[in-house]
mmCIF file of the N, C-alpha and C atoms, coordinates in Angstrom:
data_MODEL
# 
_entry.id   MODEL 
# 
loop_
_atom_site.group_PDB 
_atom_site.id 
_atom_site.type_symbol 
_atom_site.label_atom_id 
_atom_site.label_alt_id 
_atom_site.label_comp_id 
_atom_site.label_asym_id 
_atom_site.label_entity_id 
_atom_site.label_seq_id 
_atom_site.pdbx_PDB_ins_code 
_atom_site.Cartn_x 
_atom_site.Cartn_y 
_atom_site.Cartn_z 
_atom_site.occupancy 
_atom_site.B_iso_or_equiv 
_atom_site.pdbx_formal_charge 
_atom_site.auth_seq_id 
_atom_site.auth_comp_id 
_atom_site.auth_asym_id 
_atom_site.auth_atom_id 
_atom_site.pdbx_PDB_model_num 
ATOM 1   N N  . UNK A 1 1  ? -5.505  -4.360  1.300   1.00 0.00 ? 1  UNK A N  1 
ATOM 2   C CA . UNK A 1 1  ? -4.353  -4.551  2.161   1.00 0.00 ? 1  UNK A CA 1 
ATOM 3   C C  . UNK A 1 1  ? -4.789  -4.393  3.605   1.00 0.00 ? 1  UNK A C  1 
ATOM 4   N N  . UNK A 1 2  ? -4.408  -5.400  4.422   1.00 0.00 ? 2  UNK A N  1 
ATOM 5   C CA . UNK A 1 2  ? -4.942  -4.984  6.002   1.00 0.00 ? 2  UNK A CA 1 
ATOM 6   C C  . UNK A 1 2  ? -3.989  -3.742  6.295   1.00 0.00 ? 2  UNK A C  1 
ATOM 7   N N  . UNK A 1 3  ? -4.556  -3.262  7.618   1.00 0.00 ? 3  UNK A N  1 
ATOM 8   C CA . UNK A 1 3  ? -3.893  -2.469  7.935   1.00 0.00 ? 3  UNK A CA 1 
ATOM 9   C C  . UNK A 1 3  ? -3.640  -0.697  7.530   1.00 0.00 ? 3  UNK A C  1 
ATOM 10  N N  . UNK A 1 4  ? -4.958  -1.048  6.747   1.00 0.00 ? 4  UNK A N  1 
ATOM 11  C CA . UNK A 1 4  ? -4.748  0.317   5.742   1.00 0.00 ? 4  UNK A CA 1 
ATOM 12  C C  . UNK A 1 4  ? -6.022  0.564   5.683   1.00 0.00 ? 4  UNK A C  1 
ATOM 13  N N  . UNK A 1 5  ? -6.818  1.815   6.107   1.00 0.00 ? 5  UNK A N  1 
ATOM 14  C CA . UNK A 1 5  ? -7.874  2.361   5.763   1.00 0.00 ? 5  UNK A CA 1 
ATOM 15  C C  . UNK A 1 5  ? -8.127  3.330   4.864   1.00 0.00 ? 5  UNK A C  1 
ATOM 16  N N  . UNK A 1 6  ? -9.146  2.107   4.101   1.00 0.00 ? 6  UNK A N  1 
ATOM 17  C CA . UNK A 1 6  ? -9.461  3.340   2.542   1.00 0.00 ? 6  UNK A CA 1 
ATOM 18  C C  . UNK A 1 6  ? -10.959 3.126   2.437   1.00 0.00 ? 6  UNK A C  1 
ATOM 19  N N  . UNK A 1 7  ? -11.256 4.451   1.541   1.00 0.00 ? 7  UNK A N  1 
ATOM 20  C CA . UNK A 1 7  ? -12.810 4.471   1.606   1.00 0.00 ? 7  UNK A CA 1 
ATOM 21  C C  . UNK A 1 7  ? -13.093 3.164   0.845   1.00 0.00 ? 7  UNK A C  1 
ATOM 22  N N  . UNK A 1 8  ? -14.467 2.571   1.001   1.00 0.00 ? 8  UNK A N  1 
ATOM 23  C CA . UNK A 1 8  ? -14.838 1.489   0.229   1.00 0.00 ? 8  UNK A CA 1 
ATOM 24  C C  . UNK A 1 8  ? -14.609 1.388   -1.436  1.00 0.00 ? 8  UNK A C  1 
ATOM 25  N N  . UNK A 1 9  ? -14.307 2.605   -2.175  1.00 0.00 ? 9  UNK A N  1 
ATOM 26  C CA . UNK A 1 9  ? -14.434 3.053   -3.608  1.00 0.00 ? 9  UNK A CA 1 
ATOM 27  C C  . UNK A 1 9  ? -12.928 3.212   -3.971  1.00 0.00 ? 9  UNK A C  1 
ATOM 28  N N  . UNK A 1 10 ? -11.985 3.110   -3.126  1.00 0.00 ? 10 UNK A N  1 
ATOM 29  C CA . UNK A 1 10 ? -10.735 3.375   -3.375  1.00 0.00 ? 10 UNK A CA 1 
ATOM 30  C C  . UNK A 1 10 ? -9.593  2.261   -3.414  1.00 0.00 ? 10 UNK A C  1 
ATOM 31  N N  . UNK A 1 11 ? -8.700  1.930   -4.344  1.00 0.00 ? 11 UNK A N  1 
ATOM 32  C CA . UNK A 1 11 ? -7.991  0.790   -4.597  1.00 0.00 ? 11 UNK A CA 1 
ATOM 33  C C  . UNK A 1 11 ? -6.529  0.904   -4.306  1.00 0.00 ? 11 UNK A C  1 
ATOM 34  N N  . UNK A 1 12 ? -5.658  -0.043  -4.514  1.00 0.00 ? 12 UNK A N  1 
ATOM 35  C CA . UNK A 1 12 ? -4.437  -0.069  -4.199  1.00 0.00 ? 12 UNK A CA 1 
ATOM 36  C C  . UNK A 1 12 ? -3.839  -0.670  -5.078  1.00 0.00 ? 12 UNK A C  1 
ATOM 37  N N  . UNK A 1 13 ? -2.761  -0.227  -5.774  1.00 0.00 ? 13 UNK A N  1 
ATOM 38  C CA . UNK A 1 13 ? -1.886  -0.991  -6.733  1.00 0.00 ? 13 UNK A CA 1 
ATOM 39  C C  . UNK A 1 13 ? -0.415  -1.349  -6.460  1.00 0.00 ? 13 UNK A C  1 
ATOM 40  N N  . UNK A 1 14 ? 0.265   -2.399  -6.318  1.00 0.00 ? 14 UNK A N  1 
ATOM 41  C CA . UNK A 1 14 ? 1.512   -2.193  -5.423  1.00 0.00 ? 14 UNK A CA 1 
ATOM 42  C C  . UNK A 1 14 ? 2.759   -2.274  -6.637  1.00 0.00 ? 14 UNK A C  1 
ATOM 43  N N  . UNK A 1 15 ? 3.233   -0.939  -6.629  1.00 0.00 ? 15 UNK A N  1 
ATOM 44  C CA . UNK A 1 15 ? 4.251   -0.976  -7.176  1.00 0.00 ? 15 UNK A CA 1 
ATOM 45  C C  . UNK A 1 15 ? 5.715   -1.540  -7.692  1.00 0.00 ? 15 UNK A C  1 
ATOM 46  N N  . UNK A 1 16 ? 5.896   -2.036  -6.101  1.00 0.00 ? 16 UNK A N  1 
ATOM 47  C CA . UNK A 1 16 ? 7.556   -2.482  -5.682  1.00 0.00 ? 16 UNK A CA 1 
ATOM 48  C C  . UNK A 1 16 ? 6.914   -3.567  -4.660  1.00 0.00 ? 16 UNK A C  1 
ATOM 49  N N  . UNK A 1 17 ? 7.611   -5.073  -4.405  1.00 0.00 ? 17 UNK A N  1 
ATOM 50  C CA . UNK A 1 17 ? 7.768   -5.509  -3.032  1.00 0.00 ? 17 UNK A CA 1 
ATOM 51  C C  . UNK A 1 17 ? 8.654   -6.147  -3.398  1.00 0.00 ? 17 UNK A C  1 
ATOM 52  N N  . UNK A 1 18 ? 9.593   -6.474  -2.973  1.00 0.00 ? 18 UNK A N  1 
ATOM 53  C CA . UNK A 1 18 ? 11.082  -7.012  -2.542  1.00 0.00 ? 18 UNK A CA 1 
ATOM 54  C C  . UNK A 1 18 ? 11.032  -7.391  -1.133  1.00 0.00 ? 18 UNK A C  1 
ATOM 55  N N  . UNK A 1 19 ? 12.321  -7.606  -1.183  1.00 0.00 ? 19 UNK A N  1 
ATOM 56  C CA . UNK A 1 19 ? 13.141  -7.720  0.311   1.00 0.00 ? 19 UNK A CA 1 
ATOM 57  C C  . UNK A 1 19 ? 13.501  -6.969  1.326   1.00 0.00 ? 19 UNK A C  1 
ATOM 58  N N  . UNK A 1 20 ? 13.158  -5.559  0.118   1.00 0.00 ? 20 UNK A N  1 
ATOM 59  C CA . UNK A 1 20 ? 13.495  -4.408  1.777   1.00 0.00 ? 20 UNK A CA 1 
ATOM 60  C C  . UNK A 1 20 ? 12.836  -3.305  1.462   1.00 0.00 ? 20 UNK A C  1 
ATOM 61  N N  . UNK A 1 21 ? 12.158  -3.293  0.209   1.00 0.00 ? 21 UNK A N  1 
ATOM 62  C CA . UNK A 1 21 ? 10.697  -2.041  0.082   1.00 0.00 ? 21 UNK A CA 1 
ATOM 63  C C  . UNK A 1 21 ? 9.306   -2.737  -0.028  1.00 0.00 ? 21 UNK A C  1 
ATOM 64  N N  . UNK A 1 22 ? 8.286   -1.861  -0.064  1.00 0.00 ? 22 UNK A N  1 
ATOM 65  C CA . UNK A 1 22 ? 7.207   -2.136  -0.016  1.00 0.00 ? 22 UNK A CA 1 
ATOM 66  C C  . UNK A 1 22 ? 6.263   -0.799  -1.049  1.00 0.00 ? 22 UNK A C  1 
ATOM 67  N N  . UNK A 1 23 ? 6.187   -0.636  -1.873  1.00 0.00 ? 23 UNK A N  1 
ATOM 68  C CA . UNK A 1 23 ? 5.685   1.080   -2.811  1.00 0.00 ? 23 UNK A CA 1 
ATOM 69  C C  . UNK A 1 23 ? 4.383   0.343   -2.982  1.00 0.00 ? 23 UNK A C  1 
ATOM 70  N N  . UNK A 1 24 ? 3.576   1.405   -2.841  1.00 0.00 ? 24 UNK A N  1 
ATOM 71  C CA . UNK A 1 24 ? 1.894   1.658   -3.374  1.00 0.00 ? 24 UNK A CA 1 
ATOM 72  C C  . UNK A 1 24 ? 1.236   2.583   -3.769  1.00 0.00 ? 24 UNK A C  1 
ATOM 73  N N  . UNK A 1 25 ? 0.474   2.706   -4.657  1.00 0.00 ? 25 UNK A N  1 
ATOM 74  C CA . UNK A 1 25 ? -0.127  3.790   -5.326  1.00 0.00 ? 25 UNK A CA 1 
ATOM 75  C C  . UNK A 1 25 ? -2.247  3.346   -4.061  1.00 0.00 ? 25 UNK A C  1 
ATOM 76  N N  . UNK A 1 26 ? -2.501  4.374   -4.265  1.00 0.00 ? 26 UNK A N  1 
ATOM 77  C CA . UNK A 1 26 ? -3.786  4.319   -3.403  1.00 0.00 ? 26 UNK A CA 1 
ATOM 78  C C  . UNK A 1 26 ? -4.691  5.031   -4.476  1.00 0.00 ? 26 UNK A C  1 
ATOM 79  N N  . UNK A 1 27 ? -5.354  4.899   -5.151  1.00 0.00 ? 27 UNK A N  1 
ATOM 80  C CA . UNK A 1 27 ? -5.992  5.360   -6.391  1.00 0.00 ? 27 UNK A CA 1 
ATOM 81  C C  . UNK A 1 27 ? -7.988  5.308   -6.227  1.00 0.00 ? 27 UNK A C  1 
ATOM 82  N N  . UNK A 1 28 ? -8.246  6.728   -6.325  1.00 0.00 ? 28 UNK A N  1 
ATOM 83  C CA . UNK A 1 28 ? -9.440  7.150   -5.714  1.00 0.00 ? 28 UNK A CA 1 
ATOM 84  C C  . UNK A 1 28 ? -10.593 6.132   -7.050  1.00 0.00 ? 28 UNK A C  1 
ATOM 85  N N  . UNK A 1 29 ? -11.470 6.526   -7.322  1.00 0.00 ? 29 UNK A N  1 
ATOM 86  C CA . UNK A 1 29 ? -12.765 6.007   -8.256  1.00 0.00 ? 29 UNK A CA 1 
ATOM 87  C C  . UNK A 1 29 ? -12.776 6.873   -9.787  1.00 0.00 ? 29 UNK A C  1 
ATOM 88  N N  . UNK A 1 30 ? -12.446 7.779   -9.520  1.00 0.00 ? 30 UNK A N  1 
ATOM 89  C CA . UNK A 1 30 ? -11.969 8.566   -10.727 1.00 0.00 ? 30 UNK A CA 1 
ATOM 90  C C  . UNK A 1 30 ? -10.537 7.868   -11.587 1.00 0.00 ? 30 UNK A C  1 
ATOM 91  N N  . UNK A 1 31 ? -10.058 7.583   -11.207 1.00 0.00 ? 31 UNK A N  1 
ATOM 92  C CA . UNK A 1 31 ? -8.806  6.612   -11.302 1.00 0.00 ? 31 UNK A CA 1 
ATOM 93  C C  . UNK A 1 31 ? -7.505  7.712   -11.474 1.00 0.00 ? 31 UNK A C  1 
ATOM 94  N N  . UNK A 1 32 ? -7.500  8.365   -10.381 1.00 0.00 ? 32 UNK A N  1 
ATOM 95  C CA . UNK A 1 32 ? -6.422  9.028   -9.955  1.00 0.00 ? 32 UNK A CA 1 
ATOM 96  C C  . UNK A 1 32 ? -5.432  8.690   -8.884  1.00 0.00 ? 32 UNK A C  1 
ATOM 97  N N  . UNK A 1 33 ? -4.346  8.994   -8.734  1.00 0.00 ? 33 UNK A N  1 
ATOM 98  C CA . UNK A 1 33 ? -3.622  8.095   -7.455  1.00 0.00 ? 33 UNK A CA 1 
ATOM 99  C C  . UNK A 1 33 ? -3.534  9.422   -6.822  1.00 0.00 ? 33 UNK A C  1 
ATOM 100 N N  . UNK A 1 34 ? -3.899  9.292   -5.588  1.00 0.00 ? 34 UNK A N  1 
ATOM 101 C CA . UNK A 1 34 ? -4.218  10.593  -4.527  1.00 0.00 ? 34 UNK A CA 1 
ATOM 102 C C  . UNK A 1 34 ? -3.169  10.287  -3.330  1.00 0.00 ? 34 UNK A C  1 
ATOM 103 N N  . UNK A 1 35 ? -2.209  9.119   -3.526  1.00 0.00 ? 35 UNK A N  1 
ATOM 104 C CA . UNK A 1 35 ? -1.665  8.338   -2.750  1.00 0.00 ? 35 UNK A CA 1 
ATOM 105 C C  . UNK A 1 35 ? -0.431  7.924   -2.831  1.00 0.00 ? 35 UNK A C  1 
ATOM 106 N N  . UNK A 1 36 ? 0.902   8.348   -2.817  1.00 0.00 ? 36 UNK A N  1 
ATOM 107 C CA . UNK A 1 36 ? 2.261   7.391   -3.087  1.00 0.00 ? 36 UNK A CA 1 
ATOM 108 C C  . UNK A 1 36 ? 2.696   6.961   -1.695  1.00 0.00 ? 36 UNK A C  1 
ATOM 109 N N  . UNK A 1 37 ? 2.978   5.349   -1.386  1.00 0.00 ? 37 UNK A N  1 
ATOM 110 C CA . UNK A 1 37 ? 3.238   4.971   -0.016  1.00 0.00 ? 37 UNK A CA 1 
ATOM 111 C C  . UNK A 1 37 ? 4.579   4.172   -0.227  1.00 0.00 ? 37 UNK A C  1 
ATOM 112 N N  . UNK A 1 38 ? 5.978   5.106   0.456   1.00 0.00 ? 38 UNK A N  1 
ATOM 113 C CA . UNK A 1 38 ? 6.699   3.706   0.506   1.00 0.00 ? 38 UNK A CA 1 
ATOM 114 C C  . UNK A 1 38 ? 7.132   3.378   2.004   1.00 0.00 ? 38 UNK A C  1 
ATOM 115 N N  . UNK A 1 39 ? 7.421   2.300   1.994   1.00 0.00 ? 39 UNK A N  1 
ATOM 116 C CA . UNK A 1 39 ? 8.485   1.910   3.117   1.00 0.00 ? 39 UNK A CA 1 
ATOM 117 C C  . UNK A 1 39 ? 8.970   0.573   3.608   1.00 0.00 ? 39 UNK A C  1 
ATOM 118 N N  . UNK A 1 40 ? 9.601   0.625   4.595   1.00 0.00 ? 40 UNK A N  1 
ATOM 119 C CA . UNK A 1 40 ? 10.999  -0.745  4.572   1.00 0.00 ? 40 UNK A CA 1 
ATOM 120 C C  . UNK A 1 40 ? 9.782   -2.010  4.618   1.00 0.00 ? 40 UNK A C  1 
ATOM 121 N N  . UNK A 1 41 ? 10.021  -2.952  4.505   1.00 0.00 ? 41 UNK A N  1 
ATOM 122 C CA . UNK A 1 41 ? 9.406   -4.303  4.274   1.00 0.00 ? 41 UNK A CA 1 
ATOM 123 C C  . UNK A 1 41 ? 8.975   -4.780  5.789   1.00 0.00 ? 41 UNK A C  1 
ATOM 124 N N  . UNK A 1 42 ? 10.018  -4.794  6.143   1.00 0.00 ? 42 UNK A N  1 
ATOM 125 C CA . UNK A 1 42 ? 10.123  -4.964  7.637   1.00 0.00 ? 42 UNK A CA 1 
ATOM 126 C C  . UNK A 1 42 ? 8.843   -3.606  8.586   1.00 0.00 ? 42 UNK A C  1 
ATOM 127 N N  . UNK A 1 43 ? 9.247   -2.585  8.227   1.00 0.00 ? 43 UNK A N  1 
ATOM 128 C CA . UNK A 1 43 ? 8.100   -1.885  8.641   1.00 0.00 ? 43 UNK A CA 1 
ATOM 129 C C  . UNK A 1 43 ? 6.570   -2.230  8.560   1.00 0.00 ? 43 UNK A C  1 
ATOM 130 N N  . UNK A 1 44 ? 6.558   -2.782  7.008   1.00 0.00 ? 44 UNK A N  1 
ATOM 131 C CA . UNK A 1 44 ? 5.001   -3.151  6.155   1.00 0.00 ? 44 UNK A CA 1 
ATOM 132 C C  . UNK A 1 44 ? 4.759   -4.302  7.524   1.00 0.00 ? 44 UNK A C  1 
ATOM 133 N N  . UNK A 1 45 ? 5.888   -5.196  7.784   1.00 0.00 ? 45 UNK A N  1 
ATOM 134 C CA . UNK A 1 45 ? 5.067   -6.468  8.247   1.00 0.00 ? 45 UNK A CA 1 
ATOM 135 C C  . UNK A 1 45 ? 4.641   -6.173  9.597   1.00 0.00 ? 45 UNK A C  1 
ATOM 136 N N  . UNK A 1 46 ? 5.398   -4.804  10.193  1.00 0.00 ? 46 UNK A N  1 
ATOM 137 C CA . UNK A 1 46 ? 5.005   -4.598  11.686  1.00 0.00 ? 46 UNK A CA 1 
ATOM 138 C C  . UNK A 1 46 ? 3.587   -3.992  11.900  1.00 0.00 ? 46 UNK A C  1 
ATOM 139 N N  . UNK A 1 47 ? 3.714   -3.361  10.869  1.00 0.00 ? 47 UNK A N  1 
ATOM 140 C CA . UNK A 1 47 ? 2.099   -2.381  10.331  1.00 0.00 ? 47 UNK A CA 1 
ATOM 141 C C  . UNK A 1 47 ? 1.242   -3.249  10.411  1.00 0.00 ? 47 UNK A C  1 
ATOM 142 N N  . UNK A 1 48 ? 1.394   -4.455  9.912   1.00 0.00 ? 48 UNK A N  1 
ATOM 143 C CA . UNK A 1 48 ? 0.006   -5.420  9.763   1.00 0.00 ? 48 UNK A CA 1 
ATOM 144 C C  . UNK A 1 48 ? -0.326  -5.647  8.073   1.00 0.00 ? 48 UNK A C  1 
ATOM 145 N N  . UNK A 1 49 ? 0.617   -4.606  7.417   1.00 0.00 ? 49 UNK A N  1 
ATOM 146 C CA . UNK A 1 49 ? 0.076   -4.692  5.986   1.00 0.00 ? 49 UNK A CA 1 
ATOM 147 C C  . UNK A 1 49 ? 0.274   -5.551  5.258   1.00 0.00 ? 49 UNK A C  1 
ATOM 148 N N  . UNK A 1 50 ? 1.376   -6.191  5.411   1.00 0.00 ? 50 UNK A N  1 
ATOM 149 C CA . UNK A 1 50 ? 2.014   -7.551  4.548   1.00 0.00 ? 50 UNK A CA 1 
ATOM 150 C C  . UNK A 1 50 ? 2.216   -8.610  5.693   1.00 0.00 ? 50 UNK A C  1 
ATOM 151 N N  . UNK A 1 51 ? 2.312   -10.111 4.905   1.00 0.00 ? 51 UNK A N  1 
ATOM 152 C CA . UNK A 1 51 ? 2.550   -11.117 6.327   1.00 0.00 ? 51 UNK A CA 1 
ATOM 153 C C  . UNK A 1 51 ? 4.141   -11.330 5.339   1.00 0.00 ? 51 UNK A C  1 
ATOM 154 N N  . UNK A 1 52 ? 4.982   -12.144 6.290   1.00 0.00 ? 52 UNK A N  1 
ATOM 155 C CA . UNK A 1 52 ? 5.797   -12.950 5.533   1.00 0.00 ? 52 UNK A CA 1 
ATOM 156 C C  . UNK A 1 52 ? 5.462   -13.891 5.355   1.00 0.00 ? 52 UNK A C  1 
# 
């Protein structure tokens, strides 16, 4: 995902995207999620993380 710095070994799984959330799990190499991310859609696209 742009906009998001993770170590090279670490992944992202996206939970939710709709119209007005955005949820992600951030899950280390061990395959643990060390990570719960939510927020408005509209936020994600200002972040840089999602395009429309």
């Amino acid at each position: 995902m742009r906009g998001l710095e993770l170590a090279p070994e670490e992944r992202v799984q996206v939970i939710r995207l709709d119209a007005w959330h955005l949820e992600f799990v951030v899950i280390n190499p061990a395959g643990e999620i060390t990570a719960t991310v939510r927020m408005t859609t509209e936020r994600a696209v200002r972040l840089g993380v999602i395009a429309r």
